[in-house]
Structure formats: C-alpha cells, structure tokens
C-alpha positions as protocol buffer text, in pm:
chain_id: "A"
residue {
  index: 1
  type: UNK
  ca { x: 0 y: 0 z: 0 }
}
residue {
  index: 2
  type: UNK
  ca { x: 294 y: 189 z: 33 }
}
residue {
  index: 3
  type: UNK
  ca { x: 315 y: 449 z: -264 }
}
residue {
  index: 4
  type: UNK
  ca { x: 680 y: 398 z: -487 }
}
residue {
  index: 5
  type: UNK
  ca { x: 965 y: 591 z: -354 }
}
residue {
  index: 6
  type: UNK
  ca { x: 1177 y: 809 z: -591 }
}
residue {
  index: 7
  type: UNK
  ca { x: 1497 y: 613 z: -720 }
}
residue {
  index: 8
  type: UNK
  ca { x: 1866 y: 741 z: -766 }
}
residue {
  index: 9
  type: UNK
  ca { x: 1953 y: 882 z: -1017 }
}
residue {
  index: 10
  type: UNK
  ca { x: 2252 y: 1031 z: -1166 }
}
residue {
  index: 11
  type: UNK
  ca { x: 2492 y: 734 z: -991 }
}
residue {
  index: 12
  type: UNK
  ca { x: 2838 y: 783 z: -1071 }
}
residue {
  index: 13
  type: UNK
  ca { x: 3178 y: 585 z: -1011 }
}
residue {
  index: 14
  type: UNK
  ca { x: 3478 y: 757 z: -847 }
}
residue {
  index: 15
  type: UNK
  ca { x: 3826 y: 572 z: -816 }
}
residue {
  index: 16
  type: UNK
  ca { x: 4176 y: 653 z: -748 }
}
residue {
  index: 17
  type: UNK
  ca { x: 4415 y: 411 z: -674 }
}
residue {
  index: 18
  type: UNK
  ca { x: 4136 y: 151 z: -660 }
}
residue {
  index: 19
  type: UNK
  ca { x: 3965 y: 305 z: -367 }
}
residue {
  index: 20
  type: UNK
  ca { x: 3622 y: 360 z: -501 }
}
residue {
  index: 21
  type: UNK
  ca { x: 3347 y: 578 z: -468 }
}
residue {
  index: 22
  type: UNK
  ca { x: 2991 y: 540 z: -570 }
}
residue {
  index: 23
  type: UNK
  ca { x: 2779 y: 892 z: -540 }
}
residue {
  index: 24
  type: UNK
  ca { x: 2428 y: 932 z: -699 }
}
residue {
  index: 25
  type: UNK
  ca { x: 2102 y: 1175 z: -629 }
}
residue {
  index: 26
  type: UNK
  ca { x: 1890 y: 1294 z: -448 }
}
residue {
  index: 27
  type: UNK
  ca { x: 1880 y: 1334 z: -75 }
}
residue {
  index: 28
  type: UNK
  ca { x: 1663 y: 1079 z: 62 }
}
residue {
  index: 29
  type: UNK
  ca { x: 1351 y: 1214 z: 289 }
}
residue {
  index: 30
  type: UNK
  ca { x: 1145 y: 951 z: 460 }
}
residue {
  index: 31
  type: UNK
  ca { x: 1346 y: 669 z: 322 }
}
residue {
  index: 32
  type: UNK
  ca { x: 1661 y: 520 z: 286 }
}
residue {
  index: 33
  type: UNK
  ca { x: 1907 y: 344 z: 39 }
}
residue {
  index: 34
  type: UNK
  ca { x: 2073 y: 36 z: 18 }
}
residue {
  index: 35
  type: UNK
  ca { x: 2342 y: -48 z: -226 }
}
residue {
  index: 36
  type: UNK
  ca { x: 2440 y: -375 z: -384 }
}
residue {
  index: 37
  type: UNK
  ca { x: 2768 y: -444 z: -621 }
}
residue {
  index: 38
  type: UNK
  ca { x: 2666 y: -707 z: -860 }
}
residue {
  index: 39
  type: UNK
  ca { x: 3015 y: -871 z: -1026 }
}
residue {
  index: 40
  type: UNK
  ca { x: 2981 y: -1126 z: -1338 }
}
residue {
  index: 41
  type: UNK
  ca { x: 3123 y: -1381 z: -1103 }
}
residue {
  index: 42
  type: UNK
  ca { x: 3128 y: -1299 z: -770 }
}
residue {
  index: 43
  type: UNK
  ca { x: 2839 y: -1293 z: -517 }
}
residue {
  index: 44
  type: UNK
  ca { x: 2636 y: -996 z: -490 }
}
residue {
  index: 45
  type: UNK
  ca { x: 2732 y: -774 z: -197 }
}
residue {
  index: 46
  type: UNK
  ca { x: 2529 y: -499 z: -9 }
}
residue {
  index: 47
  type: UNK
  ca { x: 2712 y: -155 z: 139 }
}
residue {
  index: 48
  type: UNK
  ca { x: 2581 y: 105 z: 276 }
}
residue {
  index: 49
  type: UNK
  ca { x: 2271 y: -43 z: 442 }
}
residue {
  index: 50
  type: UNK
  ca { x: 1972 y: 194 z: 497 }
}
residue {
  index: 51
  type: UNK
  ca { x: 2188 y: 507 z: 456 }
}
residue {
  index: 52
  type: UNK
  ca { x: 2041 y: 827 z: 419 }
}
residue {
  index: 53
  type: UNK
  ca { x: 2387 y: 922 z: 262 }
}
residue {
  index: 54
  type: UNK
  ca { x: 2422 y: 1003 z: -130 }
}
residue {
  index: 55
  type: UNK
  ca { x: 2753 y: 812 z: -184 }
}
residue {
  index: 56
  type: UNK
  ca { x: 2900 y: 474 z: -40 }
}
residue {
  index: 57
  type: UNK
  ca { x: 3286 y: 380 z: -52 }
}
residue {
  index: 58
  type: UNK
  ca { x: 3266 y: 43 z: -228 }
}
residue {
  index: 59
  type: UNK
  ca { x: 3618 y: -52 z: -246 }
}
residue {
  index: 60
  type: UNK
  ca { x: 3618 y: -351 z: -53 }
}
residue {
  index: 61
  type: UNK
  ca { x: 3350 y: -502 z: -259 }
}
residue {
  index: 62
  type: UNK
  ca { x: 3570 y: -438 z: -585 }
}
residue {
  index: 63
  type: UNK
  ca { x: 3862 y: -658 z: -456 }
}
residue {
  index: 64
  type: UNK
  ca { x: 3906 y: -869 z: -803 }
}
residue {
  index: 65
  type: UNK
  ca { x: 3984 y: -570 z: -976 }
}
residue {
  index: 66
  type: UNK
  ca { x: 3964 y: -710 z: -1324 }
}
residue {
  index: 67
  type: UNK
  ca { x: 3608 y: -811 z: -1291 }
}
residue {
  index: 68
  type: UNK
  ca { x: 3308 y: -566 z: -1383 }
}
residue {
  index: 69
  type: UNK
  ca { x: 3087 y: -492 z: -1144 }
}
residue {
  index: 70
  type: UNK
  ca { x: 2722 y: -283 z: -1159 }
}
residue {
  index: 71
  type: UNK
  ca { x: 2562 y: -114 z: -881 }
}
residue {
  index: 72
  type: UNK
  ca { x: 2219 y: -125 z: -744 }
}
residue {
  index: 73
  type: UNK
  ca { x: 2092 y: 158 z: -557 }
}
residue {
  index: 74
  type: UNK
  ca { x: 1795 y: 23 z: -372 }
}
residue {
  index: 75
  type: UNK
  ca { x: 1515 y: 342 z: -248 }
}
residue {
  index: 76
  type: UNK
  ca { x: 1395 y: 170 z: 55 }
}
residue {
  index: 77
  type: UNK
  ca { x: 1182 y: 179 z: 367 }
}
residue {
  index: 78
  type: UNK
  ca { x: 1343 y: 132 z: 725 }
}
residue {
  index: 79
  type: UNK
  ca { x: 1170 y: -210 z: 774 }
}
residue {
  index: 80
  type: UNK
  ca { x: 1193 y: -265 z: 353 }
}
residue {
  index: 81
  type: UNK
  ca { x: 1481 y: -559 z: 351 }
}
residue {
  index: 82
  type: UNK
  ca { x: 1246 y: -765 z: 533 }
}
residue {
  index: 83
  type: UNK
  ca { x: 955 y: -758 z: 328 }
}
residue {
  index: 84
  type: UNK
  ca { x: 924 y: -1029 z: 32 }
}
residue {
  index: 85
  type: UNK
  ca { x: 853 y: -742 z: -285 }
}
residue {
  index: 86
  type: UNK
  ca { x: 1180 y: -615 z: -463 }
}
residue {
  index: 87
  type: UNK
  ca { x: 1222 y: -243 z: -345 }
}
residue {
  index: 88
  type: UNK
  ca { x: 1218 y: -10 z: -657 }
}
residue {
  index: 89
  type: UNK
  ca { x: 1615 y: 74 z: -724 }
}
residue {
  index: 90
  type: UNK
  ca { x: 1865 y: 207 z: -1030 }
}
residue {
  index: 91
  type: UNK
  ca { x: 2131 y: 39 z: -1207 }
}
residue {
  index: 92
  type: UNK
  ca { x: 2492 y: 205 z: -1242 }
}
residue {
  index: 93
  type: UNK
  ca { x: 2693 y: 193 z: -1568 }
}
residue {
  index: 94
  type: UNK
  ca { x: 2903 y: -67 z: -1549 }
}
residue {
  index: 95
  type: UNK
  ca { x: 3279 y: -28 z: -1400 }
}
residue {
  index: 96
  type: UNK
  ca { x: 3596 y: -214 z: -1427 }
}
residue {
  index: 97
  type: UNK
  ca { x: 3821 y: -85 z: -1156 }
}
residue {
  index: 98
  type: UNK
  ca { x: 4154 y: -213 z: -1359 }
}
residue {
  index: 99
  type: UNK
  ca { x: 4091 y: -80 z: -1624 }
}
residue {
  index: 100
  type: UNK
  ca { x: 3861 y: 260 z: -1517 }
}
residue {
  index: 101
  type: UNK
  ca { x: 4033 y: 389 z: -1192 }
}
residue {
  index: 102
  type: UNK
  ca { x: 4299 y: 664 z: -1212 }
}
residue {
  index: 103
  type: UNK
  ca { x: 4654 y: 645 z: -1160 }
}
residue {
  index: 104
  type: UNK
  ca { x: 4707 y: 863 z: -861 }
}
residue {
  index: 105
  type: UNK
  ca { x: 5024 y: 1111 z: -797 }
}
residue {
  index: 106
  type: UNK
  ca { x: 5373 y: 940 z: -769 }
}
residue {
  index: 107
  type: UNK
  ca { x: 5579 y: 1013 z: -460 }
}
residue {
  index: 108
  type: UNK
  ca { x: 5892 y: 1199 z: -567 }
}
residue {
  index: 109
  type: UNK
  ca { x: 6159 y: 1094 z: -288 }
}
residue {
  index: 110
  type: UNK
  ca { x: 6485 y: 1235 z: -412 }
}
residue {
  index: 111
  type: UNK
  ca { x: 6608 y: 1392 z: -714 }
}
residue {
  index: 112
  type: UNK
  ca { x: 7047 y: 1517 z: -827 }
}
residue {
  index: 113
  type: UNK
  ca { x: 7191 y: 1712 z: -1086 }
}
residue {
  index: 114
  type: UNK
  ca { x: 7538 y: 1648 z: -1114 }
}
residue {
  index: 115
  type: UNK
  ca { x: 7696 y: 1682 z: -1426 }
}
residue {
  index: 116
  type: UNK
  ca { x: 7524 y: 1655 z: -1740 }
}
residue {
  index: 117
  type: UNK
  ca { x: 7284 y: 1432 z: -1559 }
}
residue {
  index: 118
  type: UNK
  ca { x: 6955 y: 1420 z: -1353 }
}
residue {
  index: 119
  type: UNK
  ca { x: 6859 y: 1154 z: -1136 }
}
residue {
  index: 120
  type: UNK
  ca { x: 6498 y: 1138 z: -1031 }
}
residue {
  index: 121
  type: UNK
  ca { x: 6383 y: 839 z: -765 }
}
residue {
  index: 122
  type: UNK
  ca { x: 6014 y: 808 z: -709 }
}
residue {
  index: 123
  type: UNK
  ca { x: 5755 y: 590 z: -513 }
}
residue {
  index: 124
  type: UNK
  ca { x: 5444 y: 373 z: -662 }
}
residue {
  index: 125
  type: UNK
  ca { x: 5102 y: 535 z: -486 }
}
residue {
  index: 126
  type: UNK
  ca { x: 4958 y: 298 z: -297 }
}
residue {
  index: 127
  type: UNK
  ca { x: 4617 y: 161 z: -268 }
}
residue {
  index: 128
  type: UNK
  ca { x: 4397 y: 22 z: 0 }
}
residue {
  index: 129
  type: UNK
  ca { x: 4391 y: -327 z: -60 }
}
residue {
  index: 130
  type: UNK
  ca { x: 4658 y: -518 z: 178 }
}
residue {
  index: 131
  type: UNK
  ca { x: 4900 y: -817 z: 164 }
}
residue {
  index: 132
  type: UNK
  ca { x: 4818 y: -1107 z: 410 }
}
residue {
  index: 133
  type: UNK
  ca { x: 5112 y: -933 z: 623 }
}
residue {
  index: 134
  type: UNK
  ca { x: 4885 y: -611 z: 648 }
}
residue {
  index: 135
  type: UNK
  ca { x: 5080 y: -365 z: 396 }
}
residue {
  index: 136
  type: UNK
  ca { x: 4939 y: -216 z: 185 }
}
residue {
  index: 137
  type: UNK
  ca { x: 4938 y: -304 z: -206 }
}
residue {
  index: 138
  type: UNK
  ca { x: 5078 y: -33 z: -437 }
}
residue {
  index: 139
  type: UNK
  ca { x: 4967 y: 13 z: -789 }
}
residue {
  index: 140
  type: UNK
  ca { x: 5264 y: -173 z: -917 }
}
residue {
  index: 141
  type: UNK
  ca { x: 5147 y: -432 z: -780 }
}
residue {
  index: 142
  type: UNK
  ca { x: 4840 y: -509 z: -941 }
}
residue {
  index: 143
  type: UNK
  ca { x: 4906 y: -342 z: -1276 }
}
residue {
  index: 144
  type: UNK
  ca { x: 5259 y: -532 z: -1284 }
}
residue {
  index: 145
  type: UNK
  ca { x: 5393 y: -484 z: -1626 }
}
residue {
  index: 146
  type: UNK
  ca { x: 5136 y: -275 z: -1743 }
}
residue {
  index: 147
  type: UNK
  ca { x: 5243 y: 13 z: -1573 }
}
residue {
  index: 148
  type: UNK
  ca { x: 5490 y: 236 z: -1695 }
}
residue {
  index: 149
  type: UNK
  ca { x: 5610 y: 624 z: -1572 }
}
residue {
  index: 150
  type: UNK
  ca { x: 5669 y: 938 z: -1780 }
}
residue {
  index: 151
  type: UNK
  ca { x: 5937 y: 1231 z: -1687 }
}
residue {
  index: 152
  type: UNK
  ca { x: 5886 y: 1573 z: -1823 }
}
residue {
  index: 153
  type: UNK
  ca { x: 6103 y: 1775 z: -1788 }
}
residue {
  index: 154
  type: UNK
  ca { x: 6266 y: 2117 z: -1940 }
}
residue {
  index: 155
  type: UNK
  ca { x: 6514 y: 2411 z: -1914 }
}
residue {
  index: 156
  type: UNK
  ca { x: 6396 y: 2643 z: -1616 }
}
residue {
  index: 157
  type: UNK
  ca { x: 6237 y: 2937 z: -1729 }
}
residue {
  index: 158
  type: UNK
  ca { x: 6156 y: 2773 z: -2075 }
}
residue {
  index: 159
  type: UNK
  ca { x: 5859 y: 2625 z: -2229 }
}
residue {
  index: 160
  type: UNK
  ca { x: 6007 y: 2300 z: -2409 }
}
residue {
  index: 161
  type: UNK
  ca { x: 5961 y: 1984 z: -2249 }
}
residue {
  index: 162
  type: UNK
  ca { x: 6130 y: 1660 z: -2307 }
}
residue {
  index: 163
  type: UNK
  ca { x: 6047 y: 1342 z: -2164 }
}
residue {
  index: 164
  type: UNK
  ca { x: 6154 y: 979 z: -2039 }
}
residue {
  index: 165
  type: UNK
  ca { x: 6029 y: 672 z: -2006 }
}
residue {
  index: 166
  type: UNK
  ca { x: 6043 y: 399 z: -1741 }
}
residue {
  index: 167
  type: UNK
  ca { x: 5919 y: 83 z: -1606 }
}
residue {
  index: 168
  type: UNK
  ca { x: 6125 y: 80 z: -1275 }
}
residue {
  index: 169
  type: UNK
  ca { x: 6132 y: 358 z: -987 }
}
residue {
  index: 170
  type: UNK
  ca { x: 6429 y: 604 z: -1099 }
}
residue {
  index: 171
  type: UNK
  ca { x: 6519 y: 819 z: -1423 }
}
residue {
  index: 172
  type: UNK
  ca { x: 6835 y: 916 z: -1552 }
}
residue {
  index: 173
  type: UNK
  ca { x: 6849 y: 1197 z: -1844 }
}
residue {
  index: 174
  type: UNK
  ca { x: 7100 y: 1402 z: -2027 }
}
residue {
  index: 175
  type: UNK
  ca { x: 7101 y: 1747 z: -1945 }
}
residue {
  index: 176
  type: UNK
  ca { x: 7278 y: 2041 z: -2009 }
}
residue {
  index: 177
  type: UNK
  ca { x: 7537 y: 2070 z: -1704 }
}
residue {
  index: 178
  type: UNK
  ca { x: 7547 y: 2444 z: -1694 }
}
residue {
  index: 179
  type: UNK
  ca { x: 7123 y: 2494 z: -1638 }
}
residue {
  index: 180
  type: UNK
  ca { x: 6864 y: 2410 z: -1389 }
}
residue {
  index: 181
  type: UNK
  ca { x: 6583 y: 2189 z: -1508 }
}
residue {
  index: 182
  type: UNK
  ca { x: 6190 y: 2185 z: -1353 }
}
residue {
  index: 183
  type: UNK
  ca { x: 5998 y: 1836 z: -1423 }
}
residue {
  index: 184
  type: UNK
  ca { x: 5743 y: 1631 z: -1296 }
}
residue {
  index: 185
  type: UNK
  ca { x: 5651 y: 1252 z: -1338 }
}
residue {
  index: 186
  type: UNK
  ca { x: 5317 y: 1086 z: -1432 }
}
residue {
  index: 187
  type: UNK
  ca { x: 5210 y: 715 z: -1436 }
}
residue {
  index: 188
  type: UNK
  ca { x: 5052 y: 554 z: -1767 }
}
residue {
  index: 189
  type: UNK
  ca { x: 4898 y: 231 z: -1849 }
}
residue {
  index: 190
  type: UNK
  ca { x: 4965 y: 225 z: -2254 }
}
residue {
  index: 191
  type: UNK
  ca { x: 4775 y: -71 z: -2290 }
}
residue {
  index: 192
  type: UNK
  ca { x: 4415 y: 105 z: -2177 }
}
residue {
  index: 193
  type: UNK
  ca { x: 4217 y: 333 z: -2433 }
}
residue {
  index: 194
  type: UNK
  ca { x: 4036 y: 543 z: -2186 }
}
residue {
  index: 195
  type: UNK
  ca { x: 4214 y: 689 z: -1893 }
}
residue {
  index: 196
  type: UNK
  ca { x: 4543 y: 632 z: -1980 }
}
residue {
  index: 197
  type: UNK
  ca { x: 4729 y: 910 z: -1796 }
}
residue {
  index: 198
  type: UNK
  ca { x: 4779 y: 945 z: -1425 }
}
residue {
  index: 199
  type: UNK
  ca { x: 4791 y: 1250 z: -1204 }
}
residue {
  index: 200
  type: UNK
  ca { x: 5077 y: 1475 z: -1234 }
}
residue {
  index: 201
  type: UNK
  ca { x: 5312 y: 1466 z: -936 }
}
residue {
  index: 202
  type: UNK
  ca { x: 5414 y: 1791 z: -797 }
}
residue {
  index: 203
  type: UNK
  ca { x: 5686 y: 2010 z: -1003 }
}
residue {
  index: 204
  type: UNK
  ca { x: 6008 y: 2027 z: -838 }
}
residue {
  index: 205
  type: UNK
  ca { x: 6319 y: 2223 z: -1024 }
}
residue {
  index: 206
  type: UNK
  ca { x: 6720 y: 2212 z: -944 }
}
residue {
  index: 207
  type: UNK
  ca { x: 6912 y: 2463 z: -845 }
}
residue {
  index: 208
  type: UNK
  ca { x: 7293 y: 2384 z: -954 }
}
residue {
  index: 209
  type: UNK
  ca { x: 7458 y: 2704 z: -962 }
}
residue {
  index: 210
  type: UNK
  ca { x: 7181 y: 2952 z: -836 }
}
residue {
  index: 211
  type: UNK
  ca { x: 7276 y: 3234 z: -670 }
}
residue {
  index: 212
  type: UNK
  ca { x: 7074 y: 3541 z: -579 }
}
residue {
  index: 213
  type: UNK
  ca { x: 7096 y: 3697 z: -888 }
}
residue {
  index: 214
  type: UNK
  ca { x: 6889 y: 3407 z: -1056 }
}
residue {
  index: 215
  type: UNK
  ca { x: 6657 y: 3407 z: -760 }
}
residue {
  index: 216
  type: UNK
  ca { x: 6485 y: 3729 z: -801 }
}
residue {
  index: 217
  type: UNK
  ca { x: 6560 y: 3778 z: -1214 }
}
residue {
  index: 218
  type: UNK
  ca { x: 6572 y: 4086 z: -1397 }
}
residue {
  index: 219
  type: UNK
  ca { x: 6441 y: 4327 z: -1117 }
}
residue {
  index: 220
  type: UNK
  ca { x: 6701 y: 4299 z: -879 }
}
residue {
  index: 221
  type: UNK
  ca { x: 6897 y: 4398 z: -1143 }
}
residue {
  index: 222
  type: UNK
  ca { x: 6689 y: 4697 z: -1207 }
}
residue {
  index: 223
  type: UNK
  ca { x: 6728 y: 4765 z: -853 }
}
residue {
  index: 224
  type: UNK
  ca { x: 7063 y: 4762 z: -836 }
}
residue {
  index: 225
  type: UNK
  ca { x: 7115 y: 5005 z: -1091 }
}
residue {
  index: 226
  type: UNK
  ca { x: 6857 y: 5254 z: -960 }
}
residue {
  index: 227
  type: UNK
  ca { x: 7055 y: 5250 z: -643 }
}
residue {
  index: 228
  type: UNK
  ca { x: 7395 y: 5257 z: -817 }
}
residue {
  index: 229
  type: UNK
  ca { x: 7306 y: 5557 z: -1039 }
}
residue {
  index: 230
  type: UNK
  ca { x: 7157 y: 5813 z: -714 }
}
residue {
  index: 231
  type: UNK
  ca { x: 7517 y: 5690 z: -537 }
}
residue {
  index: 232
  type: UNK
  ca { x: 7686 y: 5819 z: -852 }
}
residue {
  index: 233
  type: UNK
  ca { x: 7462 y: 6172 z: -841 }
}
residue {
  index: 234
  type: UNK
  ca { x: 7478 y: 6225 z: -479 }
}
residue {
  index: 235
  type: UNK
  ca { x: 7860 y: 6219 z: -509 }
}
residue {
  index: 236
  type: UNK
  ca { x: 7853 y: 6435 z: -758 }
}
residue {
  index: 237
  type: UNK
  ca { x: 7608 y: 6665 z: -628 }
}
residue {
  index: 238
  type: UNK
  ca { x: 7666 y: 6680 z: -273 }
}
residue {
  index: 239
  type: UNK
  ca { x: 8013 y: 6836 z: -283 }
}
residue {
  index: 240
  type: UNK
  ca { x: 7842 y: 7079 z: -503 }
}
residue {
  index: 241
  type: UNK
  ca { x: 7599 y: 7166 z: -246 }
}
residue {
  index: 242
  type: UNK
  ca { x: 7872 y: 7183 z: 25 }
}
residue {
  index: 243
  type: UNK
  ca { x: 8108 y: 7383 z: -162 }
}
residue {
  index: 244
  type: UNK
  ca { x: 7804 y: 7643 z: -293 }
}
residue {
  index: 245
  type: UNK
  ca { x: 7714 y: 7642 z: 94 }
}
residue {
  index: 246
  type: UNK
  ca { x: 8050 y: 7715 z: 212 }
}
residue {
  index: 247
  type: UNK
  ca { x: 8106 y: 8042 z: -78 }
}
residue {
  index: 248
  type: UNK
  ca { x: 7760 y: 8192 z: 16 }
}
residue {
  index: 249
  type: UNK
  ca { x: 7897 y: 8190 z: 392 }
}
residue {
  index: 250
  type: UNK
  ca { x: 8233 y: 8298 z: 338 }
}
residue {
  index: 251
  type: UNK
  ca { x: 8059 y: 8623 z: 125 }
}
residue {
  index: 252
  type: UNK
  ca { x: 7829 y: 8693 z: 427 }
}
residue {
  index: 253
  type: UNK
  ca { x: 8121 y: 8687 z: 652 }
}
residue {
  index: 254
  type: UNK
  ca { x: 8313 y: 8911 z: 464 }
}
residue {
  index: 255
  type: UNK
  ca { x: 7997 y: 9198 z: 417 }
}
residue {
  index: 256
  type: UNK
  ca { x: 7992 y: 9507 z: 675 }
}
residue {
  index: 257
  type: UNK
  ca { x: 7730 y: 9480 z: 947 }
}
residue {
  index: 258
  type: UNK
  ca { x: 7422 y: 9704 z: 870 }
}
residue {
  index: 259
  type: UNK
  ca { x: 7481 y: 10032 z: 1088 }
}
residue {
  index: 260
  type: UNK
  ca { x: 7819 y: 10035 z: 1112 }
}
C-alpha cells in the first residue's frame, strides 16, 4: 500500500588508486538506500545499508579488480529488507576498476643534478587493498607490467619539455650541465584506451649554480642600478651643495654689518 519511492539517479563511479566511490542523487527524505555491487562472477554484496547518505565507498567489494561490477541503488523503507517485494532501485553503468580507476600522484623521494645528468627516484602510490602481512598493495602491484612512468622535464624558465620513459622507480636523463631543469613525473597504463594518464606529481626544479641573482631575475637587477646611479649623483652633487654652501657663507662673513 505503500506508494513507490523516488529512485537514484545520476549514480556515478569515483576511483583513485582503486579506492572507489559510488555517489548518486537525491537526498533521501522519509526513506533510505541500500546499495548492492553485482560482479559477473562474484556474489552480490550490499554496502551502505539503509543510509540516508548520497555516496558509499565500495572498495572492498571491488577486490578482483579485473572483474566488472554494476551497482544497485535500492530506495527503501526502514523495515523494507524484510519484506518479500523487490524495493524499486537504479542500475549504475558498469565499471571495471583495472581498467577505469585513475593512476594517482607518484611520490617523488629524491632527485640530483650532477653533471650533465639528472637523477629522479620516485615511489608507486599505494592503494587500499593489503597483503596477508597487512601492507598495503601499491599500484605496481596489481598493474605489474602494465604500468609504466613518464618524466617531463625542461630548461627552467623555458617552455620545451622533453620526456623519459620507465618501467622501474628512478630516471636518468641528459642534461645540459650548466642549467637548472623543472619536471614532474606521471604514471601511464599504454595498454588502456580510456584513462590512460595518471595524475601529475608535484613540479620540483634544481638549483645547480643559483645564486641570488637568478633568484629574483631581472628586477634585482633593475634595482641595483637605480641604487647605483643616485650613489653616482649624490657624489657628484653633494660636494656641489657643500662647496656652494661654504662660498655663500664665506661672502656673508666678509659683508659690513648694517649700521656700522
């Protein structure tokens, strides 16, 4: 007797690193939802029971990451999982996380100039699934050979970029020995045709050789000159003054006083 509640809509998949969000519309009132994660062969599991939320971290019910999985976003009532009639609800798209979630930011750890050359080391982001020992899994370790990592990098100061490739954790480019380079490093998976490109780590730059100079560019130099040029004129034009000053009182000196 119960008249049909409204049903999600809008349900979207969020995943970095394999840790997974599922978000849809709209804010329940005077129901709840209930979401299920239906794989192709794994047993259907429900999250997120009679939540009044609009998104449910799902993660843990993605753990064979190369299987694809649907979601079920069930518009129930409080006492609705115990009644026999299927509660209205709205299918997701479907989602594959290995081949759908985003490569998240590599960890730069240390990075050299010396020489001609620049030496970049770098960490794998992890994820939140876990080894039997309890540590946690990074995304080399499930992508394995798929995964590869691209360096940018360039002159400081200039706009062309070169870049490197690499399938372990460090790069080693040619440079020019005598400049200071800026990059940044980004993880790929060339095999996938959709998402293929990681976050961008943070850009980090050298500084072989910099002294103040380079620090603060053309307008210290600017400042320095401004500074060196009214030295120059109040030399010049300070004796002037003094020398003016000392005529005009050696004139006065040398008048009769009025009267006399």
């Amino acid at each position: 007797g119960n008249p049909k509640l409204p049903t999600a809509v809008n349900i979207t998949w969020s995943s970095i690193n394999f840790k997974t969000i599922l978000q849809w519309q709209p804010k329940p009132s005077g129901y709840f939802y209930t979401v299920e994660i239906h794989g192709q062969t794994s047993d259907t599991k429900k999250k997120c029971i009679l939540t009044t939320e609009t998104e449910c971290d799902v993660t843990d019910a993605l753990r064979n990451v190369r299987e694809t999985y649907t979601a079920h976003v069930l518009s129930v009532m409080s006492s609705g999982m115990d009644n026999f009639e299927e509660p209205p609800f709205s299918v997701s798209e479907k989602f594959t996380p290995y081949n759908q979630t985003i490569l998240g930011k590599p960890n730069i750890q240390n990075y050299t100039q010396k020489g001609s050359k620049l030496n970049v080391v770098f960490q794998d982001p992890l994820t939140p699934y876990t080894f039997p020992n309890g540590s946690f899994q990074s995304i080399r370790d499930i992508f394995q050979h798929d995964l590869e990592y691209k360096l940018y990098y360039w002159k400081d100061q200039s706009s062309g970029k070169k870049d490197a490739t690499t399938k372990s954790h460090e790069f080693e480019v040619s440079i020019d020995s005598t400049t200071n380079y800026c990059f940044y490093i980004q993880g790929t998976i060339p095999s996938r045709r959709e998402n293929r490109n990681g976050q961008e780590s943070m850009v980090l730059c050298t500084s072989v050789g910099k002294n103040i100079l380079d620090e603060f560019g053309p307008e210290m130099f600017i400042i320095i000159a401004v500074i060196a040029i009214a030295i120059v004129v109040l030399a010049v034009v300070l004796p002037v003054i003094l020398c003016k000053c000392k005529k005009t009182k050696a004139v006065k000196e040398k008048e009769p006083l009025n009267g006399v």
